[in-house]
C-alpha positions in Angstrom: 63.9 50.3 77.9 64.3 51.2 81.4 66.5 49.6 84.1 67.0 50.2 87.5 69.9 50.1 89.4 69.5 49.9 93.6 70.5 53.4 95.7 71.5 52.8 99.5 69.2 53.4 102.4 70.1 57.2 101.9 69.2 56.9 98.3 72.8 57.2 97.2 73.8 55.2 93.3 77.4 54.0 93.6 79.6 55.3 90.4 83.1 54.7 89.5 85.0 57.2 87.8 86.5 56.5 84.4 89.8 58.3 84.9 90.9 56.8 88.4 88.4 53.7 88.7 87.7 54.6 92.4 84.1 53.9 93.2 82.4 56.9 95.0 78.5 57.1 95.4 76.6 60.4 94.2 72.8 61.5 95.4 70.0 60.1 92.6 67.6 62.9 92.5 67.6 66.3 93.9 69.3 66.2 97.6 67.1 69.5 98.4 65.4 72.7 96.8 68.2 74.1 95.4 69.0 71.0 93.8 65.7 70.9 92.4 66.2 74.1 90.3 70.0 74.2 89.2 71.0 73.1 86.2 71.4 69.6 85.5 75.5 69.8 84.4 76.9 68.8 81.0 80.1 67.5 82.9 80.9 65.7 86.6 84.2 66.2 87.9 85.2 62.9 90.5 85.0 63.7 94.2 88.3 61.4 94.4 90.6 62.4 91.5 89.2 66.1 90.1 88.7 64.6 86.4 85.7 65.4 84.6 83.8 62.9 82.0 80.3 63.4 80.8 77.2 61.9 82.7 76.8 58.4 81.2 80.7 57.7 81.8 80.2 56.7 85.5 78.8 53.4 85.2 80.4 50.6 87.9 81.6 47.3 85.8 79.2 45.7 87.7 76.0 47.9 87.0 77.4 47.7 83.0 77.5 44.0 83.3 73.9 43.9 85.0 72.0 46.3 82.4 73.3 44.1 79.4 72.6 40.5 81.2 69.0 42.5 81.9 68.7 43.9 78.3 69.7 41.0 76.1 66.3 38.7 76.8 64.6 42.0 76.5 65.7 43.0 73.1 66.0 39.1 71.7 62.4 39.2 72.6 61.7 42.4 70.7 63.6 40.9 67.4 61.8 37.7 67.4 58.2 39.4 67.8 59.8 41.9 65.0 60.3 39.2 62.7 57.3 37.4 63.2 55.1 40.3 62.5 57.4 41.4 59.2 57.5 37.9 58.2 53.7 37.4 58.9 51.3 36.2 55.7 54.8 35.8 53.6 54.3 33.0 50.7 58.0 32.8 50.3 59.4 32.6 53.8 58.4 30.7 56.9 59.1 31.5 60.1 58.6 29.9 63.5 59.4 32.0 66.7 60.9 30.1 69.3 59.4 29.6 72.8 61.4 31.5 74.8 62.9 28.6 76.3 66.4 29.7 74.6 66.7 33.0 76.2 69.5 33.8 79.1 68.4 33.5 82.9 67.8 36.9 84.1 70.6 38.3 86.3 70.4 38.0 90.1 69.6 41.1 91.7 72.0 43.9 92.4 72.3 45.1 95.8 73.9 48.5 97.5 75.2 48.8 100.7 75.1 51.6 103.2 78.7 51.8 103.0 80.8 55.3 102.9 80.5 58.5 104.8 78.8 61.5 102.8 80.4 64.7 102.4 79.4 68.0 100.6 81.3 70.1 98.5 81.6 74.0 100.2 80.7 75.4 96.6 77.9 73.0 95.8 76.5 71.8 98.9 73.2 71.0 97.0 75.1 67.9 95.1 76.2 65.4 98.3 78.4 62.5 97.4 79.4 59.5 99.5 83.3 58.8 99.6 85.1 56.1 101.0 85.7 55.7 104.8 89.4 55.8 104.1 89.9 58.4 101.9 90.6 62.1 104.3 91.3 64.6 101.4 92.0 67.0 99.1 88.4 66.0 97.5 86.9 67.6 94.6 82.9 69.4 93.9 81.1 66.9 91.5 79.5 69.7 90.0 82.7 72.0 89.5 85.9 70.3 90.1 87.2 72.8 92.7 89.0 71.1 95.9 88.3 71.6 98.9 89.2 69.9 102.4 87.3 67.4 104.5 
């Protein structure tokens, strides 16, 4: 099951880190050739805080929230057609799918502003993020950890 999440004009996907909880936005896709042929890392390391946590730990309450109130129609779907073809030609049990009519609304649309200022990490220049218009430093490479001033 796919879903997708919005990026920003500059095709930037907002993440919040699960140490701190700031919200940062990191490139989706690769930025430019090198990006293209490094290594896709086990780790990320939070441009705001240094802390690292494994790719599928930087999803935004919100975009959590959207991919289950996307998924649960989807997947009651595939359990009713599941039991209707398991259940099919049975003398014993008799069952009627329902018409669809009970399943949740899907959720409104999720949007992403052009909001933030991008920076790139001296190390790993390759790997842009987008950090808050506020926030002036010590920030960290996404792909390493190390600091470095903006």
């Amino acid at each position: 099951m796919s879903i997708s999440l919005p990026l920003d004009n500059d095709g930037f996907l907002r993440r919040e880190c699960p140490n701190c909880e700031r919200e940062f936005k990191w490139h989706d896709g690769p930025a430019n050739e090198e990006a293209e042929t490094a290594d896709v890392p086990v780790t990320y390391y939070c441009p705001l805080c240094g802390e690292p946590a494994p790719p599928d730990h930087w999803w935004t309450t919100a975009q959590l929230d959207y991919m289950q109130e996307m998924a649960t129609p989807m997947v009651m779907r595939q359990v009713s057609e599941a039991f209707d073809d398991a259940l099919r030609g049975s003398k014993h049990v008799t069952y009627k799918p329902g018409d669809g009519s009970d399943l949740p609304d899907p959720p409104s649309t999720l949007s992403e502003p052009d909001d933030m200022r991008i920076v790139a990490s001296p190390c790993h220049d390759y790997e842009p993020v987008k950090v808050p218009e506020d926030v002036d430093g010590p920030l960290h490479c996404l792909v390493c950890g190390s600091a470095y001033a903006v």
